[in-house]
C-alpha positions as CSV (number, residue, x, y, z in Angstrom):
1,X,87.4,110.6,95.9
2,X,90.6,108.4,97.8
3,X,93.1,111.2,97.2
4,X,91.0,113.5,99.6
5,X,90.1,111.1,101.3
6,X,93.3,109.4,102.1
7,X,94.4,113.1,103.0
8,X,91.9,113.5,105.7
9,X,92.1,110.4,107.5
10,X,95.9,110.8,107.5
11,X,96.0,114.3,109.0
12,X,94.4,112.4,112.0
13,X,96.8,110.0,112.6
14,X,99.0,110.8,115.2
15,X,102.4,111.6,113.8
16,X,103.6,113.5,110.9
17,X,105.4,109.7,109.5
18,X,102.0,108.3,110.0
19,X,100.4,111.4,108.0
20,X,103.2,110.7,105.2
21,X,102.3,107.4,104.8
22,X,98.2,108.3,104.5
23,X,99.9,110.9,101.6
24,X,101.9,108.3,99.4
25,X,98.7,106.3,99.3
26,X,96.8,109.7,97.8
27,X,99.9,109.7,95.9
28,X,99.4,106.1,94.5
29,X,95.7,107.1,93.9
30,X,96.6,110.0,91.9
31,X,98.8,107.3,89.8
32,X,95.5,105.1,89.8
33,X,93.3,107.8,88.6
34,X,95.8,108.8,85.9
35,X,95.6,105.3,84.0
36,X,92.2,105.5,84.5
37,X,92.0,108.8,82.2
38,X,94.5,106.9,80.4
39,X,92.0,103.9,79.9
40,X,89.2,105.9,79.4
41,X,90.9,108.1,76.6
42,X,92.0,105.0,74.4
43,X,88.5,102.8,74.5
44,X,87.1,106.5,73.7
45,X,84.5,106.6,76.7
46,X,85.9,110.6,77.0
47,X,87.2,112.7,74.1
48,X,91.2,113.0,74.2
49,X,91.0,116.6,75.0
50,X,88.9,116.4,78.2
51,X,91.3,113.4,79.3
52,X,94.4,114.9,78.7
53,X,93.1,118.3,80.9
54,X,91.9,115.9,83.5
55,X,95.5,114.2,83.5
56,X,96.9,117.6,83.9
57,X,94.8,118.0,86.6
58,X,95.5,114.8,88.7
59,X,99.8,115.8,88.0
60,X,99.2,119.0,89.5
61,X,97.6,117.2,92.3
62,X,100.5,114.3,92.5
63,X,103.1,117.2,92.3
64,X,100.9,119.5,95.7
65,X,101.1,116.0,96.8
66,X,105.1,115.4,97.0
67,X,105.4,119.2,98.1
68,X,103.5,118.6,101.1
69,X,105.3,115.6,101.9
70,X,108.4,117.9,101.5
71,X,107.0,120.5,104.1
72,X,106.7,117.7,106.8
73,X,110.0,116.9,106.1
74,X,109.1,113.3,104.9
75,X,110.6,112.3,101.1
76,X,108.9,110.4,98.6
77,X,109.9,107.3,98.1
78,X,110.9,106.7,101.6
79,X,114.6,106.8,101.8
80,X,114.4,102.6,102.3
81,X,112.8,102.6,99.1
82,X,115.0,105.0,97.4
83,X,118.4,102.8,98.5
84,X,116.8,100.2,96.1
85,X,116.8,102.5,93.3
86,X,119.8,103.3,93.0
87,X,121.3,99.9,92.3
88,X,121.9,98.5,88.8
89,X,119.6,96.5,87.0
């Protein structure tokens, strides 16, 4: 329910940067939901098959997600996240 959710209320902010940041928190939801599934799978509350569908699912979602953020022109992780990234451990 937050990836929706997260995409609605940030399509009424009033920039497209603002909108961005609404869509890396669906983003990090998606993540969240996925370890979920994860969690869910492995204390066997759902059978493996149903999880692993569902994961597929939620990565499809993650990767609409980091195309939309694309289309606005806005790259995930922001580019002062991604100058961390790049240095050596």
């Amino acid at each position: 329910m937050s990836i929706p959710a997260n995409i609605v209320e940030g399509r009424r902010q009033s920039s497209e940067k603002q909108f961005a940041r609404f869509l890396r928190i669906a983003l990090n939801s998606g993540c969240e939901l996925e370890y979920h599934l994860i969690m869910a799978r492995d204390i066997g509350v759902i059978p493996e098959k149903d999880a692993n569908a569902l994961m597929g699912e939620a990565i499809e979602v993650r990767r609409m997600l980091h195309g939309l953020l694309r289309r606005i022109g806005v790259p995930y992780p922001p580019k002062n996240q991604m100058a961390g990234l790049s240095r050596p451990v």
